[in-house]
C-alpha positions as CSV (number, residue, x, y, z in Angstrom):
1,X,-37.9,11.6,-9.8
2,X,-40.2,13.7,-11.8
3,X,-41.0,12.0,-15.4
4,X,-39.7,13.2,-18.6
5,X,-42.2,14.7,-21.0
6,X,-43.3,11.8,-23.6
7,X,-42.2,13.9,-27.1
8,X,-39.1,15.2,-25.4
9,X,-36.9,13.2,-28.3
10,X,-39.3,14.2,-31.0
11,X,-40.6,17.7,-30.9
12,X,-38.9,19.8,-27.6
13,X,-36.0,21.2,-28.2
14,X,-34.3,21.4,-24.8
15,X,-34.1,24.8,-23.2
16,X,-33.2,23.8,-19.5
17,X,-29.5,25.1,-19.7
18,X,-28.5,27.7,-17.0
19,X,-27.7,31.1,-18.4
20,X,-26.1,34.0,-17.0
21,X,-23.8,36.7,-17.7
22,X,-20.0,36.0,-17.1
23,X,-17.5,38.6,-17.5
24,X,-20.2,40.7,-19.2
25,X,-21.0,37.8,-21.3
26,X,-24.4,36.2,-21.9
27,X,-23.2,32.2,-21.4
28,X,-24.5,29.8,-20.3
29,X,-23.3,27.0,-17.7
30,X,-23.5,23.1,-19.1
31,X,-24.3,20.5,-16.8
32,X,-20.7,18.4,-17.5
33,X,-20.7,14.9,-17.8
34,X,-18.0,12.6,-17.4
35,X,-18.2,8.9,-19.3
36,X,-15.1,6.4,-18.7
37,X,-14.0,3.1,-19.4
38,X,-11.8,0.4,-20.9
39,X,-11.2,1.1,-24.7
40,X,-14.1,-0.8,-26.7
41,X,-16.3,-0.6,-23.6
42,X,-19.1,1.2,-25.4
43,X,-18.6,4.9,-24.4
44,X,-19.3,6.6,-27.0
45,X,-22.5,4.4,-27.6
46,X,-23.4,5.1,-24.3
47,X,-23.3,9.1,-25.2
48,X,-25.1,8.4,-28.4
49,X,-27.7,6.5,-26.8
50,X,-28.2,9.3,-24.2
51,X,-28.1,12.4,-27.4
52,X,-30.6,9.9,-29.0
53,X,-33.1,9.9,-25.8
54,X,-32.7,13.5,-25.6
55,X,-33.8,14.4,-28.7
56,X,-30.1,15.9,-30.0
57,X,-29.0,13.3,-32.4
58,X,-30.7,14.8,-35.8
59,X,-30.3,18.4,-34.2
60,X,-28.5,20.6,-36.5
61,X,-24.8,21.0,-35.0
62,X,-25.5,24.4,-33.7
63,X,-29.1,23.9,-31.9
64,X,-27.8,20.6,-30.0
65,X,-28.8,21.1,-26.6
66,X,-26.3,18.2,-26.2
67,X,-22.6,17.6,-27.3
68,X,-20.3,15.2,-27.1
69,X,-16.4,15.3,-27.1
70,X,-13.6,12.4,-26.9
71,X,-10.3,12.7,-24.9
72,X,-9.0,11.4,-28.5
73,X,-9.0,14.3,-29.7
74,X,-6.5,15.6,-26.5
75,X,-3.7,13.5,-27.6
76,X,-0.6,15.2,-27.8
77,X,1.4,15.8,-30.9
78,X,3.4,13.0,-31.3
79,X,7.6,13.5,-32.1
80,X,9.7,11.9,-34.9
81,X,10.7,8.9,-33.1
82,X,7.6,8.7,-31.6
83,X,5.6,8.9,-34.7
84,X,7.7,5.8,-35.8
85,X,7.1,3.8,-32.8
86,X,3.4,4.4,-33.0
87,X,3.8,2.9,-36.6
88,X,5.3,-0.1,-35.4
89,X,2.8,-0.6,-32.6
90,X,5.3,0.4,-30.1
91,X,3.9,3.9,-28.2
92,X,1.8,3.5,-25.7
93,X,-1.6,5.3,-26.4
94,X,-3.2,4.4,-23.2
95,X,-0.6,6.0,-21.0
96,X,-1.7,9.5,-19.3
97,X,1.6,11.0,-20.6
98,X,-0.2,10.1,-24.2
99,X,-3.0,13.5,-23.7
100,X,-2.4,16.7,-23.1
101,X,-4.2,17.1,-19.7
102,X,-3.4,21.1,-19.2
103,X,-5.7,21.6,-23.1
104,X,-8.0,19.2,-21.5
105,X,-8.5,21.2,-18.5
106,X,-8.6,24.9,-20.1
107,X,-11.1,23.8,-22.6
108,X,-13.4,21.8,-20.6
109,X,-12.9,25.5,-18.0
110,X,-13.9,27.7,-21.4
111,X,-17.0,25.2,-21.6
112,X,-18.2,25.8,-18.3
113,X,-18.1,29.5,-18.6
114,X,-20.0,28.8,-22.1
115,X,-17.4,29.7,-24.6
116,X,-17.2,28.7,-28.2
117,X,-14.2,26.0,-28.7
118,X,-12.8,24.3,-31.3
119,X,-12.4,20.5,-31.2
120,X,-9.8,18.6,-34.0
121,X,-11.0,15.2,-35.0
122,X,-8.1,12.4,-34.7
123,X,-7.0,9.9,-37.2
124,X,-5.9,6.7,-35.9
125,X,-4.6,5.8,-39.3
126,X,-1.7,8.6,-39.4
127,X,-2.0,9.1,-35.4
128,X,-2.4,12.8,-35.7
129,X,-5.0,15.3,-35.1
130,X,-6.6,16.6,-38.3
131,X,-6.9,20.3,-37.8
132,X,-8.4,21.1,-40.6
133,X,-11.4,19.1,-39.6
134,X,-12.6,20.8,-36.7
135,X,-15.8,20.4,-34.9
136,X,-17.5,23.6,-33.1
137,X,-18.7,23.1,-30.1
138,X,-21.4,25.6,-29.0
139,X,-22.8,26.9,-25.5
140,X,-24.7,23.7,-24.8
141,X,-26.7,22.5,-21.6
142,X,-25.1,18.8,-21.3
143,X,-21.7,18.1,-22.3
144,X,-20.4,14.8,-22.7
145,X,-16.7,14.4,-22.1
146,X,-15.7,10.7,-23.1
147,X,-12.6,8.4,-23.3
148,X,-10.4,6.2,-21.5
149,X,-8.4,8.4,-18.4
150,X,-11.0,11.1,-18.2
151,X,-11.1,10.2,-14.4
152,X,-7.6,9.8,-14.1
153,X,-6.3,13.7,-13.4
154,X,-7.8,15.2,-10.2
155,X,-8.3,18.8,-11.8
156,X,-10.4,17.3,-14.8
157,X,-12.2,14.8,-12.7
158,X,-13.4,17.6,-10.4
159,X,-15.2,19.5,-13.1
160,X,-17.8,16.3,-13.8
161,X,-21.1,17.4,-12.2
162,X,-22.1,13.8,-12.7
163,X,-19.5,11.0,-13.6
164,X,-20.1,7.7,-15.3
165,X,-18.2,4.1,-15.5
166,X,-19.0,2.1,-18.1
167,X,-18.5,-1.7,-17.3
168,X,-18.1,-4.5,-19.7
169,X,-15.6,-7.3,-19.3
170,X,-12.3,-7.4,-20.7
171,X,-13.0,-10.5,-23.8
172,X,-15.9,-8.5,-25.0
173,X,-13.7,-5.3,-25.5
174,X,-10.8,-7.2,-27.2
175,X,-13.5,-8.8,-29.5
176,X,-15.3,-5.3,-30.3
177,X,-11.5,-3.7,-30.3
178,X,-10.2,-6.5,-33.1
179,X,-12.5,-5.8,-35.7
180,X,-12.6,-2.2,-35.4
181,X,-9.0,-1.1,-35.6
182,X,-8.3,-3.9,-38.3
183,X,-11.9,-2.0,-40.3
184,X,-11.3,1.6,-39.4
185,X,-8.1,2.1,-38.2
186,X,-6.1,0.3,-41.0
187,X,-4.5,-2.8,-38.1
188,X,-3.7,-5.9,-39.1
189,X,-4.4,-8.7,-36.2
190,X,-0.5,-9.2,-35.6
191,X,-0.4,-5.3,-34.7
192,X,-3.9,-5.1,-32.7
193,X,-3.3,-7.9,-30.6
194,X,0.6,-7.1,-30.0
195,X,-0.5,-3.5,-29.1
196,X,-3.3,-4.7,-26.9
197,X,-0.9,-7.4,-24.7
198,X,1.9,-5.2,-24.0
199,X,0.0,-1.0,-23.8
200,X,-3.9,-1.2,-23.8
201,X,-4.5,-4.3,-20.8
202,X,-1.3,-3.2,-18.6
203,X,-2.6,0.6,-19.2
204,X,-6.3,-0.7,-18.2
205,X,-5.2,-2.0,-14.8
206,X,-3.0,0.6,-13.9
207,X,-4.6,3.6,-15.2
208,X,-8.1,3.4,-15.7
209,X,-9.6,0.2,-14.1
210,X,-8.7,2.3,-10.8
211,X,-10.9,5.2,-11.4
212,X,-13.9,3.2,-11.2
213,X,-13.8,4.2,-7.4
214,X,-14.6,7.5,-8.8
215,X,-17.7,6.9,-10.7
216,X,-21.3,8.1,-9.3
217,X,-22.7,5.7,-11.4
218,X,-21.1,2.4,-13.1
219,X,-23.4,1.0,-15.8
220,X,-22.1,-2.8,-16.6
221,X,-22.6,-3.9,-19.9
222,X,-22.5,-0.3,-21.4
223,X,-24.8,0.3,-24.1
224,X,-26.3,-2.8,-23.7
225,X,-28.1,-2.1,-20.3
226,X,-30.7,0.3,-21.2
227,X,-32.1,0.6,-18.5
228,X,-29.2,1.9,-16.8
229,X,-29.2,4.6,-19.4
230,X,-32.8,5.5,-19.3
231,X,-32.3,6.4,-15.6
232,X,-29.6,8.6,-16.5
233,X,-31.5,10.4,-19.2
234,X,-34.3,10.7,-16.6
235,X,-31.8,11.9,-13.6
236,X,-30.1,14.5,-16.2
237,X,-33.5,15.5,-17.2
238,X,-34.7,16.2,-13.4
239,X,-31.2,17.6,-12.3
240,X,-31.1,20.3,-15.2
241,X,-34.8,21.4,-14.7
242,X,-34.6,21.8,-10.6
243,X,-31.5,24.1,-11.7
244,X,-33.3,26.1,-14.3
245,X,-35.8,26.7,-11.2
246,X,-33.4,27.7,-9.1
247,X,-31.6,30.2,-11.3
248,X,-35.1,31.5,-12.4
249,X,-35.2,32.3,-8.5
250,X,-32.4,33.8,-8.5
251,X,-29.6,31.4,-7.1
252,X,-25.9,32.3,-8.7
253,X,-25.9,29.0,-11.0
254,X,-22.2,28.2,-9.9
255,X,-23.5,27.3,-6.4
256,X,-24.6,24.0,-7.8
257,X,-23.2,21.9,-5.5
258,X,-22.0,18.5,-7.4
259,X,-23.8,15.2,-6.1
260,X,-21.5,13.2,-4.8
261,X,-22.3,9.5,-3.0
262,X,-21.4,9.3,0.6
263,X,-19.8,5.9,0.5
264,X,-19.8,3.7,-3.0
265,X,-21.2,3.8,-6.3
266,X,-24.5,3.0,-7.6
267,X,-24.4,0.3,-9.8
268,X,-27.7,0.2,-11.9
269,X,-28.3,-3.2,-14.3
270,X,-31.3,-5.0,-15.8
């Protein structure tokens, strides 16, 4: 594996996306990743650590070479009654039925083929997207797709060029998962742990724990394990500049073929 240039995260701003010309378009196609796990398992500070190591972090919004969305913001709009179950700590969040998996699919598609979308934050205090706080996400050359069932529908989980597991037992995500939803998401500890017991672990073992099989790489102790990650900057870094060769010679960049492993998953620790 080639090494990364030493200012990367500093000074170059990274210009080793694949561009071409769809339906008349200039676009340009990303290199899709997809990051999964149980809920508090340090996704998104897995993605943060890898925008951080790639330079994209203090990157005006536009310039990012690298973006980062959450299935959170997939969820689909909740009913009446269901809006008053979710106050009461009764609708399950961590059930595939909870995301809208057809908008999941069509935007990641419009992504590929390097079109502008439209991304609405979520509140978890009122359980509703906030569409009037939108993020824009721009023809980038990495795009990080996060959350807990990202793996879980075959049509999504087929876009992932490379696809990522992130491991950390299940009394360190309860005790991350606690504090945060009592601090940011307005809980009290009756609610987060009723809602953990009864949705989030039964969802974890039925739904997610299961597409770990699917993972090219499973990184235990998420953010934690930085080693783990600084391979994965390194591999995206080498993957994405071979393919910048190879469209420079003239190879269709929808060719890539995805790299897949022949019989398990690489599991990389300290």
């Amino acid at each position: 594996m080639a090494d990364m240039p030493a200012n990367v995260s500093s000074t170059r701003k990274m210009s080793f996306g694949i561009n071409g010309k769809l339906n008349g378009v200039e676009g340009k196609t990303p290199f899709l990743i997809g990051v999964s796990g149980g809920t508090a398992s340090g996704k998104s500070t897995v993605c943060k650590r890898i925008m951080e190591k790639l330079g994209q972090v203090d990157m005006d919004h536009q310039q990012r070479r690298v973006v980062c969305i959450s299935q959170d913001s997939f969820y689909r709009n909740l009913t009446p009654a269901e809006k008053l179950k979710a106050e009461k700590g009764q609708y399950n969040f961590d059930h595939p039925d909870a995301f809208d998996d057809d908008l999941i699919l069509q935007t990641l598609q419009d992504i590929l083929t390097g079109v502008k979308c439209e991304i609405p934050a979520y509140d978890y205090r009122t359980n509703s997207l906030m569409k009037d706080q939108v993020t824009t996400i721009y023809p980038a050359d990495v795009v990080l797709f996060e959350g807990i069932l990202v793996f879980y529908f075959p049509k999504i989980r087929d876009l992932f060029h490379m696809k990522l597991f992130v491991d950390t037992d299940s009394d360190t995500r309860l005790a991350r998962r606690v504090p945060r939803d009592i601090k940011e998401r307005g809980r009290d500890l009756d609610y987060v742990l009723n809602q953990y017991m009864n949705f989030v672990k039964p969802a974890f073992e039925e739904f997610c724990l299961p597409t770990k099989k699917f993972a090219d790489v499973i990184i235990p102790r998420g953010a934690d394990n930085t080693v783990a990650i600084d391979l994965i900057v390194h591999h995206i870094w080498d993957i994405m500049r071979t393919k910048s060769a190879e469209c420079s010679a003239g190879q269709h960049p929808f060719l890539y073929q995805r790299r897949r492993t022949s019989a398990s998953s690489d599991t990389l620790s300290r």
